[in-house]
C-alpha positions as CSV (number, residue, x, y, z in Angstrom):
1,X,47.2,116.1,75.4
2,X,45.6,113.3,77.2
3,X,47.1,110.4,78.6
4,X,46.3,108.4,75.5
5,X,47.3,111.0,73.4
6,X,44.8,112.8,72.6
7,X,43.2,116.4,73.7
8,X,40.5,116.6,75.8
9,X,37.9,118.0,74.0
10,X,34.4,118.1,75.1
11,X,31.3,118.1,73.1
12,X,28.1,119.5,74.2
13,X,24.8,119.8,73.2
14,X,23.8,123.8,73.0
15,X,20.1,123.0,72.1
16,X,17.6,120.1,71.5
17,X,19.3,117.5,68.6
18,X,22.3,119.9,67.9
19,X,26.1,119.0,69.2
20,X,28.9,121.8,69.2
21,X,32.7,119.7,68.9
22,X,35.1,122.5,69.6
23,X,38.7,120.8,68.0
24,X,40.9,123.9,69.4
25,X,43.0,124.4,72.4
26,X,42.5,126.6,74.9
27,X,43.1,129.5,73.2
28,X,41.3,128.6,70.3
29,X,44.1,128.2,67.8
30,X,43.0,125.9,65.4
31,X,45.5,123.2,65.4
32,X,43.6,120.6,64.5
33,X,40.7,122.4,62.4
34,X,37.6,123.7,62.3
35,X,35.4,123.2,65.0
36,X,32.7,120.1,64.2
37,X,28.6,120.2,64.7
38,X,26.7,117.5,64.9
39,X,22.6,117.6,64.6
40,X,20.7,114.9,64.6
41,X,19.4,111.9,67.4
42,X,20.6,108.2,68.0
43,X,18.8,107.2,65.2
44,X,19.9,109.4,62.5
45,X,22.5,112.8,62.2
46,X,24.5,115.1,60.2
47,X,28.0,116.6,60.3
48,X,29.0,119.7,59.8
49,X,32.8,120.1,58.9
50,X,35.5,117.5,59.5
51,X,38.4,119.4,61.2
52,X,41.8,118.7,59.7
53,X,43.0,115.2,58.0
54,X,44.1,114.0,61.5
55,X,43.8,111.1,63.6
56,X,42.7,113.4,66.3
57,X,40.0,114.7,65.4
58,X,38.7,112.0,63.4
59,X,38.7,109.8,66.4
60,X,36.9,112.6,68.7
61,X,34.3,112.8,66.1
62,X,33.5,109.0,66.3
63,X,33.4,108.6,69.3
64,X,31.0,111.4,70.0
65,X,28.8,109.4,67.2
66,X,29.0,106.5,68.8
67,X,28.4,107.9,72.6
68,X,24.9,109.1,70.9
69,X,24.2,105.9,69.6
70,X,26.0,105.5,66.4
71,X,22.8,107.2,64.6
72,X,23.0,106.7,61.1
73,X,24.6,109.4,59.4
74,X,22.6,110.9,56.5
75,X,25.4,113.9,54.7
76,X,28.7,115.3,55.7
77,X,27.9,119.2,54.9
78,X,30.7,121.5,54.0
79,X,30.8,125.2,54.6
80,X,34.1,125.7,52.3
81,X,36.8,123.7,51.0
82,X,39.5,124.9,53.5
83,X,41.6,122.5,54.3
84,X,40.9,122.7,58.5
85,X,36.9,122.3,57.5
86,X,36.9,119.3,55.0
87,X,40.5,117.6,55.6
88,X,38.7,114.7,58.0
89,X,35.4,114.6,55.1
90,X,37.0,111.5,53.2
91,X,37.9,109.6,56.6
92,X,34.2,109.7,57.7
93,X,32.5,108.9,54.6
94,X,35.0,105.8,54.4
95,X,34.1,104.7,58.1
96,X,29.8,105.4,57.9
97,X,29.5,105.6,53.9
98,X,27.9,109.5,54.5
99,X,27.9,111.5,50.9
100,X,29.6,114.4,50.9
101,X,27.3,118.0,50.3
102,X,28.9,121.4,49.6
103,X,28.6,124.3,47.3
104,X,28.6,124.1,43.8
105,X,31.1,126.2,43.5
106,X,33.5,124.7,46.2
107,X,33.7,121.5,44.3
108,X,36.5,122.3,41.7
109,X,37.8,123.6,44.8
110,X,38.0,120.5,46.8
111,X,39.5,119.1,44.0
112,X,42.1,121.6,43.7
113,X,43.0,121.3,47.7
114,X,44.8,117.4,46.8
115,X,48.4,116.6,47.2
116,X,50.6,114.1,47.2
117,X,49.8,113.7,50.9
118,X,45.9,113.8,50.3
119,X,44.1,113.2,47.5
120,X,42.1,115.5,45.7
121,X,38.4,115.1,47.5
122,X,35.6,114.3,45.4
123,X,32.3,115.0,46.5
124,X,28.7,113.3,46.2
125,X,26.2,116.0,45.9
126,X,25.4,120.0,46.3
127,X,24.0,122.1,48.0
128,X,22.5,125.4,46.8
129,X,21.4,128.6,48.3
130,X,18.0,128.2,50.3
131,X,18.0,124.1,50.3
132,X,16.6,122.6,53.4
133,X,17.3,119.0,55.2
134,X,15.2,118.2,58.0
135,X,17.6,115.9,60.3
136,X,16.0,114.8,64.1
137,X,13.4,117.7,64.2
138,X,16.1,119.7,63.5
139,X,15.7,122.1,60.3
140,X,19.1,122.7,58.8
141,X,19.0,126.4,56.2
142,X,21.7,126.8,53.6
143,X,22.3,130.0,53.3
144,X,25.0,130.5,50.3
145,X,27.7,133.5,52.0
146,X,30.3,133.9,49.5
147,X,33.5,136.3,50.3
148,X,36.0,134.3,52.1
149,X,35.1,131.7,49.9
150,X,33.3,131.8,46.3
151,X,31.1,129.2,47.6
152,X,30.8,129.8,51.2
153,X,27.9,128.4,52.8
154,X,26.3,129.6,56.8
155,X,23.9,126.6,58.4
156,X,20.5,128.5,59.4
157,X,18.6,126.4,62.5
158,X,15.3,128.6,62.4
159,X,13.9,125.8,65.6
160,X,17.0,127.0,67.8
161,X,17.8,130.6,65.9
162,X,21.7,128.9,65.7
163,X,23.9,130.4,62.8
164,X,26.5,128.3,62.0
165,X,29.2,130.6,60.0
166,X,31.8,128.5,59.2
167,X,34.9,130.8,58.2
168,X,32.1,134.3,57.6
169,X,32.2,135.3,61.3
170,X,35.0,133.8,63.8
171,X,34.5,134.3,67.2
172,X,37.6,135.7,68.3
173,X,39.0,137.2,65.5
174,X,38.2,138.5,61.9
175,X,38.0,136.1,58.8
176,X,40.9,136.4,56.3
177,X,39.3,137.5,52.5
178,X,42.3,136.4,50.0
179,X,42.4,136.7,46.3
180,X,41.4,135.1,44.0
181,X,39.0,132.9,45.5
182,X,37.9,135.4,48.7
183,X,36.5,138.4,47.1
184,X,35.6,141.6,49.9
185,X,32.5,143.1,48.3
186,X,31.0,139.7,48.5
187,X,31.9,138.8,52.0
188,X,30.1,142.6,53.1
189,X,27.4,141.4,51.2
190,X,27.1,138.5,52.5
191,X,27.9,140.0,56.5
192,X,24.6,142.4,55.5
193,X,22.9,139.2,54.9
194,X,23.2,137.9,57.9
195,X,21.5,140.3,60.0
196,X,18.7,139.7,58.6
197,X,17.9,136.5,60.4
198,X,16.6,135.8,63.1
199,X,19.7,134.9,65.1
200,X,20.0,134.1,68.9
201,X,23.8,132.7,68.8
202,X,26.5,132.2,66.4
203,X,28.5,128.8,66.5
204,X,31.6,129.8,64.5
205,X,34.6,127.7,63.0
206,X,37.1,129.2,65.1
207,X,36.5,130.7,68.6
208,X,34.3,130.7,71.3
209,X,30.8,131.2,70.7
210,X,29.0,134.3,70.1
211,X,25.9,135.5,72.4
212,X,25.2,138.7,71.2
213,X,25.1,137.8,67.4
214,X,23.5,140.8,65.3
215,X,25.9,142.7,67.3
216,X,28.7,140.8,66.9
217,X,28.0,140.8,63.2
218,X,27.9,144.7,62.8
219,X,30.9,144.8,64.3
220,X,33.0,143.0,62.0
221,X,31.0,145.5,59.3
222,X,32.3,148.4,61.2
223,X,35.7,146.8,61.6
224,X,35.6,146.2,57.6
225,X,34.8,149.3,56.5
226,X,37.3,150.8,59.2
227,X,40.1,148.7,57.6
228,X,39.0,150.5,54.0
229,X,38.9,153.9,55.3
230,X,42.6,153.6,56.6
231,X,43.4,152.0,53.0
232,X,42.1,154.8,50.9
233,X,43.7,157.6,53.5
234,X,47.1,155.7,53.3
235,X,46.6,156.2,49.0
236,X,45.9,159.8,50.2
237,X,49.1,160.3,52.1
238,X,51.1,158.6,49.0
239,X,51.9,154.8,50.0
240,X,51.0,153.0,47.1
241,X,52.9,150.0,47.0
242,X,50.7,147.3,48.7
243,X,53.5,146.8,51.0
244,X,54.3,150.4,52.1
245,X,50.0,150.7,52.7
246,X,50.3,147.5,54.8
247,X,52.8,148.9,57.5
248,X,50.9,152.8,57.3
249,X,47.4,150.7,58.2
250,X,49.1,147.7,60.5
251,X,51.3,149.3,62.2
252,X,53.2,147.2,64.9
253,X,51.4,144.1,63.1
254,X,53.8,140.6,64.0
255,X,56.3,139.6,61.0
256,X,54.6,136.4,60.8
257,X,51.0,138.1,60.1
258,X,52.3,140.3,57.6
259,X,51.9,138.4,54.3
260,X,48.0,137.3,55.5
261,X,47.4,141.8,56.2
262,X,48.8,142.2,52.7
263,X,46.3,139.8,51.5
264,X,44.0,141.6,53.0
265,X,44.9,145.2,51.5
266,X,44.5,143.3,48.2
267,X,41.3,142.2,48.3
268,X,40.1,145.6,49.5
269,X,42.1,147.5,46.5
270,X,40.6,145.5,44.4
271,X,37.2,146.3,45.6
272,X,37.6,149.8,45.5
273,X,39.2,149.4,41.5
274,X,35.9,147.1,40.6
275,X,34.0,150.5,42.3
276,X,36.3,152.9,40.3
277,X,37.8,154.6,43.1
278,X,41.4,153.6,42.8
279,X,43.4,152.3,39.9
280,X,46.3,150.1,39.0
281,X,49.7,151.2,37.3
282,X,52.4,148.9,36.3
283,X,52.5,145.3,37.2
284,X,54.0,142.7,39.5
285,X,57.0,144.5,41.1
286,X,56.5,147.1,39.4
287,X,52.4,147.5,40.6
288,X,51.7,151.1,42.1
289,X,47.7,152.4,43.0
290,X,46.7,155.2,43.2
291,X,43.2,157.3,44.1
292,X,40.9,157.1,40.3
């Protein structure tokens, strides 16, 4: 932390009209949310994500506006509902009167994510797959990438070839994919997608940029379908308690990451029983799978 309090975060601008606000420490751990992109001029911009509900972050943001000439600020975009991507949305529409865009299906979502600490967020508008906002010479691409999220959206900048991929692709890590709103055929689906743009750098939510992006994105493909093959072999060998598959796949895994790789062997057994391949007996505690 700063002097005044507050980290030192750096923006920078990665190519003509387009602003990368990394909120992360130096190891990238996310403790203050997702990273931020601005695109626009002094005269008018966009946001993408919020980081968390914090004074932090909210005041890094405007203050990076304000450096570029406190441009009129046309939408706040959302690529999911996560907490860490829209928790600072409400702050910024209040301070530059900004609406609110996501995915239709993030909305009842949003809603959803209030508490007594932070009220459910309403928002002013969608966004659907394919819609295109034109912001400072700067072509902004929905692209709707569902899987982590149901309503998961990627930011397409076809001037620059930037991908913006929100929670799809991280750049130090693998995204988590838990049920019921992440879904893992969807998020492969949506992976495949990917590669079929012309991509020259991926700007992630968490992480360090990626340079190398069509191959960065194939590997978390590989990784993927890795993670299923051990799954199915572990049925194979006779673990079939989510539980007993998670310690046979993730072996030496932290305590504290155990519940999130248990999420993940979910989603993936539930792929395979949607394919066929495996089925469900019992349920709750009593929940065993084995091979169909």
């Amino acid at each position: 932390m700063s002097a005044e309090g507050w980290p030192r975060w750096r923006g920078e601008q990665v190519a003509p009209g387009v602003h990368w606000l990394p909120l992360a420490d130096a190891a990238w751990r996310p403790r203050f949310g997702a990273h931020v992109t601005i695109i626009g001029t002094a005269q008018e911009a966009v946001v993408i994500d919020t980081g968390d509900d914090l004074d932090a972050p909210s005041a890094f943001i405007a203050g990076y506006l304000a450096g570029m000439g406190n441009p009129r600020l046309r939408a706040i975009l959302l690529t999911h509902h996560h907490r860490d991507h829209s928790g600072g949305a409400a702050r910024l529409r209040a301070l530059t009167g900004a609406p609110i865009l996501c995915h239709p299906l993030e909305v009842p979502l949003l809603a959803g994510e209030g508490g007594p600490e932070r009220p459910a967020l309403t928002v002013d508008g969608t966004l659907e797959e394919g819609a295109l906002l034109r912001v400072g010479g700067v072509t902004i691409q929905a692209v709707h990438t569902p899987g982590h999220s149901p309503g998961h959206l990627c930011f397409f900048l076809p001037e620059s070839g930037l991908m913006l991929t929100g929670d799809l692709v991280l750049g130090d890590a693998t995204t988590s994919v838990s049920p019921p709103h992440g879904e893992m055929a969807a998020l492969l689906a949506s992976l495949e997608r990917l590669l079929q743009f012309p991509m020259t750098r991926i700007l992630p939510g968490h992480g360090p940029p990626l340079t190398d992006p069509h191959a960065a994105v194939a590997g978390v493909l590989a990784h993927r379908r890795e993670r299923e093959a051990q799954v199915l072999a572990a049925l194979q060998a006779g673990f079939d308690r989510p539980a007993t598959i998670v310690a046979a796949v993730y072996q030496g895994l932290a305590p504290d990451l155990v519940e999130l790789a248990g999420r993940q062997v979910q989603s993936i057994l539930l792929k395979l029983a949607r394919e066929g391949r495996v089925v469900a007996i019992g349920e709750g505690e009593e929940e065993r799978w084995q091979l169909a």
